[in-house]
C-alpha positions as CSV (number, residue, x, y, z in Angstrom):
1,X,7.2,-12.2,-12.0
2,X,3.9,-12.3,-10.4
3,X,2.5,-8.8,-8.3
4,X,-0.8,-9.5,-6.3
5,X,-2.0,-5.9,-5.8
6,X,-5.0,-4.5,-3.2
7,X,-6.1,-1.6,-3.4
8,X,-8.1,-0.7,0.5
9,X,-9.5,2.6,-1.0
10,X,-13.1,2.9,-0.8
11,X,-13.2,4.9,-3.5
12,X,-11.6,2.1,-5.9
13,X,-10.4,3.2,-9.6
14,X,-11.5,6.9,-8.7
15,X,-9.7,7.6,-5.9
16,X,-6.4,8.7,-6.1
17,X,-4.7,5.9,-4.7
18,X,-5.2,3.8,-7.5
19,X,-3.0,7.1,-9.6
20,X,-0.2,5.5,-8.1
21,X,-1.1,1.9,-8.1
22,X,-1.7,1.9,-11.5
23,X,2.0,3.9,-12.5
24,X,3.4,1.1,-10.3
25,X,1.5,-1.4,-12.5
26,X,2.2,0.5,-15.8
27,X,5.8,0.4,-15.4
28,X,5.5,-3.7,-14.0
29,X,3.8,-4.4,-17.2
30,X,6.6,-3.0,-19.6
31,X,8.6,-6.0,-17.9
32,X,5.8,-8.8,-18.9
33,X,4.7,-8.8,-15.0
34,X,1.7,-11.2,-14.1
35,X,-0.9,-8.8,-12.9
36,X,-3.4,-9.7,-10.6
37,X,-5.0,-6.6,-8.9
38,X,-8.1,-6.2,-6.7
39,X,-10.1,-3.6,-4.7
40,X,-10.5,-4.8,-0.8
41,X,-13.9,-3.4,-0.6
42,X,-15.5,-5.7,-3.1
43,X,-13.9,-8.5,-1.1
44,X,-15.2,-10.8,1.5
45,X,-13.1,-10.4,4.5
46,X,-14.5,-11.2,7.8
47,X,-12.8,-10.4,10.8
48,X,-9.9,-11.7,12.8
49,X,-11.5,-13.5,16.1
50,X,-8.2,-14.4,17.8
51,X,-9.2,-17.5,18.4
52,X,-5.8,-18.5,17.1
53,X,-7.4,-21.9,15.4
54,X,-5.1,-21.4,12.1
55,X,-2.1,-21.5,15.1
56,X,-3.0,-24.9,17.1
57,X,-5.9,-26.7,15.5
58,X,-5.8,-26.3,12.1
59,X,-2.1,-25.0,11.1
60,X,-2.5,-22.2,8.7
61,X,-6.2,-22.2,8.3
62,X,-8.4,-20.0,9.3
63,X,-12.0,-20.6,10.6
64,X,-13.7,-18.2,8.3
65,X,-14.6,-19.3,4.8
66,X,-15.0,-15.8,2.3
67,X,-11.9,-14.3,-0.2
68,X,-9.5,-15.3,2.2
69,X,-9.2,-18.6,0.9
70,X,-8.1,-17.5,-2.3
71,X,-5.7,-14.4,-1.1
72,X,-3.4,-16.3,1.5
73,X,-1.9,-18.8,-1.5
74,X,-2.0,-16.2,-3.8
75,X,0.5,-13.6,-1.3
76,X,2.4,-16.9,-1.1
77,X,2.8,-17.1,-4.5
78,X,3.1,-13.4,-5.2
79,X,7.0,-12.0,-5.9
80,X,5.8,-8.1,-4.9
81,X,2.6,-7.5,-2.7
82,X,1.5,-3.9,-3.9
83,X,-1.0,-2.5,-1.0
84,X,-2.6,1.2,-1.7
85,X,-4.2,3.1,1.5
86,X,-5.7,6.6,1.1
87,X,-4.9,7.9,5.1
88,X,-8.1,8.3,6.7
89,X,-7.3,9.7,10.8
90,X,-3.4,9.3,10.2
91,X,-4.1,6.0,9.7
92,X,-4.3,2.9,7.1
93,X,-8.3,2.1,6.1
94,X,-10.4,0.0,8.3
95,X,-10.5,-2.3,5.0
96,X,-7.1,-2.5,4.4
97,X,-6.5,-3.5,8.2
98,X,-9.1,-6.5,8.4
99,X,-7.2,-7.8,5.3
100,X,-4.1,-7.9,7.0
101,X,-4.9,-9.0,10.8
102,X,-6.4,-12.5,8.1
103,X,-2.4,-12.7,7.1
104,X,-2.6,-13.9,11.0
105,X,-2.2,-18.0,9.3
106,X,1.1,-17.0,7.3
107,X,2.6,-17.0,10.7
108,X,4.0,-19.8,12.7
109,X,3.2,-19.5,16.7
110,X,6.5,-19.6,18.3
111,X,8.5,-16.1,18.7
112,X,11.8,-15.4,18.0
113,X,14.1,-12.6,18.7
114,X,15.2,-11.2,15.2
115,X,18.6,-9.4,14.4
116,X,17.8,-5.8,15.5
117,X,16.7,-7.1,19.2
118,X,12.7,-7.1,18.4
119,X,10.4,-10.2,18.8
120,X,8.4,-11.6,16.0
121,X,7.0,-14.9,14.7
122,X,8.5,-16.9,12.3
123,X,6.6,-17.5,8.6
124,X,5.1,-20.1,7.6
125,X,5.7,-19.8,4.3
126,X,9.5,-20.0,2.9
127,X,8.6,-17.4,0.1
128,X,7.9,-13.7,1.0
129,X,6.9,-11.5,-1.3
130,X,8.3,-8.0,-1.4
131,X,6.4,-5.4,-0.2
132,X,5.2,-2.3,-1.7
133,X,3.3,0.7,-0.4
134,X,1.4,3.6,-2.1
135,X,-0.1,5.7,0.0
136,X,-1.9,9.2,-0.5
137,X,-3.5,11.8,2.0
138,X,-5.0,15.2,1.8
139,X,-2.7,17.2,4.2
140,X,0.1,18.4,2.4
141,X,2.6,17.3,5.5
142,X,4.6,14.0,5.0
143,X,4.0,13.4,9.3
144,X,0.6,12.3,8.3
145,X,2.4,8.7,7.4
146,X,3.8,8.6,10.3
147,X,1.6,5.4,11.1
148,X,1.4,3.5,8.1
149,X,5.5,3.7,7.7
150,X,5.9,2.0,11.3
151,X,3.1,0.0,10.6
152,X,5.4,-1.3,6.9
153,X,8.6,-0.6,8.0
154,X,10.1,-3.1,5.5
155,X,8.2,-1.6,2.6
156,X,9.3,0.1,0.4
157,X,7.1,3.7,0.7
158,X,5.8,5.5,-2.6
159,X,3.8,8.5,-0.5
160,X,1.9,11.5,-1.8
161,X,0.5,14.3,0.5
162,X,-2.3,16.4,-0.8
163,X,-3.3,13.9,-3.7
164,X,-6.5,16.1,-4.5
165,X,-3.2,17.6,-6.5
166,X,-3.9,14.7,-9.4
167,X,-7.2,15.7,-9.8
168,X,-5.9,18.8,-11.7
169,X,-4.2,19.0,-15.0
170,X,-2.0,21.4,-12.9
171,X,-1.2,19.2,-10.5
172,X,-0.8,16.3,-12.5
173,X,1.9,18.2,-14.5
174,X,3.8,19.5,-10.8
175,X,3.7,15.7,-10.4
176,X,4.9,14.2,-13.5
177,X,7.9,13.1,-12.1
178,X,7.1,11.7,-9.8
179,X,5.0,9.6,-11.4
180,X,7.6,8.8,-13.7
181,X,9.4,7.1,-10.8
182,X,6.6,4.9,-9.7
183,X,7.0,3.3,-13.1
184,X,10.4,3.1,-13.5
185,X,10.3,1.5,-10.1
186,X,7.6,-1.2,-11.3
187,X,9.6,-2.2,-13.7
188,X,13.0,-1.8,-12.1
189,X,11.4,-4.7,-9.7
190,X,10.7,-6.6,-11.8
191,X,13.8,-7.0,-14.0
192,X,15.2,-7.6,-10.4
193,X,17.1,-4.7,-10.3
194,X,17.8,-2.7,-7.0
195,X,15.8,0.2,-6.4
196,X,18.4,3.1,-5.9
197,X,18.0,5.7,-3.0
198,X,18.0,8.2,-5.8
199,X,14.9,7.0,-7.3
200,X,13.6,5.9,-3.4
201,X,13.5,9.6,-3.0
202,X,11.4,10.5,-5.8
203,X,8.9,8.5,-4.4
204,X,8.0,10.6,-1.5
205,X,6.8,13.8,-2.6
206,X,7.9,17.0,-0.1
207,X,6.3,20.2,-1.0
208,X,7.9,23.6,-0.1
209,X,6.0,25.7,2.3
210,X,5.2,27.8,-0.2
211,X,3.3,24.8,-1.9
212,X,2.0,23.9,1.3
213,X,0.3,27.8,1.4
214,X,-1.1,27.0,-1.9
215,X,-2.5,23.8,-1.5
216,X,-4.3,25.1,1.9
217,X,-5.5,28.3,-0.2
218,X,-6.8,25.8,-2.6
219,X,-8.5,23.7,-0.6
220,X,-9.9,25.9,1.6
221,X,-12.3,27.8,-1.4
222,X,-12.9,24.6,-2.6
223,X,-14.5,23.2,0.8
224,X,-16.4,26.9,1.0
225,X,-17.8,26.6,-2.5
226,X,-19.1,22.7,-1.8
227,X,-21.2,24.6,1.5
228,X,-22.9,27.4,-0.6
C-alpha cells in the first residue's frame, strides 16, 4: 500500500507535527507500507491563478511547471494521503493551502449535487486516496480545529492541542497513548482494517481543565523567561 505524506510545517522534522506524522508512518511501516514522505516548504509550488486552463484547455494540466508535476500522479496513485498542519491563526499553513488549491486539475468542471444535498465537482481521477490529517496547535482547546476539520471533513482527524507538550519528557509520557494510537492506526490502514471509533477517539487528545491550567502556567513562564 502506497502513503504519499506532506508535511506543510515550516519547521519540518523539528516541529511537532512531524511527532505525529512520523507515529502514523512508524505504525504504516510495520505493515510493509510504500513510504514516500516530503516537507511542502522545500517544494516548488506556485500559486493557483484561476485561470481554469487544467478545466477547458488543457484537461488536467496545469499552466505552471514546478513539483506539481510530480505530486498530482503521485496523489493519484497514493492509497492514504497523510497531510500534517501545525495551526497557525486557527487555520491550516499558507504552504499547506497553495498545495492544495494545485489539486484544482484532479477535478472535472461540471458540478453535481452529492448525497447529503451539497454541490461539488466530480474527480477526475477514478482512484481516491484516503485521507489523513495530523494536526497540532499551541492552545490547549480542541475549538482551535474548528477550521481545518470543516476544511477535511472526510478525513480522518489525529489532533493535538498544546503540542509544546512533546517537547518534554513529561509530556511525552502524559501522551504515550496517544501516540500509541497513531501507530496502531497506520498500520490498521494499511492491513485494510476499519479504524474503530474507539481508537478514532484516542486520536484527539482533550485535556481536563485542570491540564488546561497547567499548560497555561507553563507556558506563560516560559514566554516570560524567553523576554528577560
Amino acid at each position: 500500500m502506497k502513503i504519499l505524506a506532506f508535511n506543510a510545517s515550516p519547521r519540518k522534522s523539528k516541529g511537532t507535527t512531524d511527532v505525529l506524522m512520523e507515529a502514523f508512518i512508524d505504525g504504516a511501516k510495520k505493515s510493509n507500507a510504500d513510504v514516500d514522505k516530503h516537507h511542502i516548504v522545500d517544494l516548488d509550488i506556485n500559486g493557483c491563478l484561476s485561470c481554469f486552463t487544467c478545466w477547458w484547455k488543457t484537461p488536467g494540466v496545469c499552466v505552471h511547471r514546478d513539483d506539481m508535476d510530480w505530486i498530482i500522479p503521485k496523489i493519484s496513485e497514493a492509497d492514504i494521503l497523510l497531510f500534517g498542519t501545525p495551526i497557525y491563526g486557527r487555520n491550516i499553513t499558507h504552504y499547506m493551502q497553495r498545495m492544495v488549491e494545485r489539486t484544482f486539475p484532479l477535478s472535472l468542471p461540471e458540478m453535481f449535487a452529492t448525497k447529503d444535498g451539497q454541490t461539488s465537482h466530480p474527480s477526475r481521477e477514478r482512484k481516491i486516496p484516503r485521507l489523513v490529517l495530523a494536526a497540532t496547535c499551541g492552545f490547549p482547546d480542541l475549538n482551535n480545529f474548528d477550521i481545518v476539520k470543516a476544511l477535511y471533513p472526510t478525513a480522518l482527524p489525529i489532533l493535538l492541542p498544546a503540542s509544546q507538550m512533546l517537547s518534554n519528557d513529561e509530556g511525552k509520557e502524559y501522551l504515550s497513548d496517544f501516540l500509541d494510537a497513531i501507530r496502531l492506526t497506520g498500520q490498521k490502514m494499511v492491513e485494510g482494517d476499519e479504524i474503530p471509533e474507539s481508537l478514532k477517539n484516542k486520536l484527539i487528545v482533550e485535556y481536563s481543565d485542570e491540564m488546561k491550567s497547567t499548560v497555561i502556567k507553563t507556558h506563560n513562564l516560559y514566554s516570560a523567561s524567553r523576554m528577560e
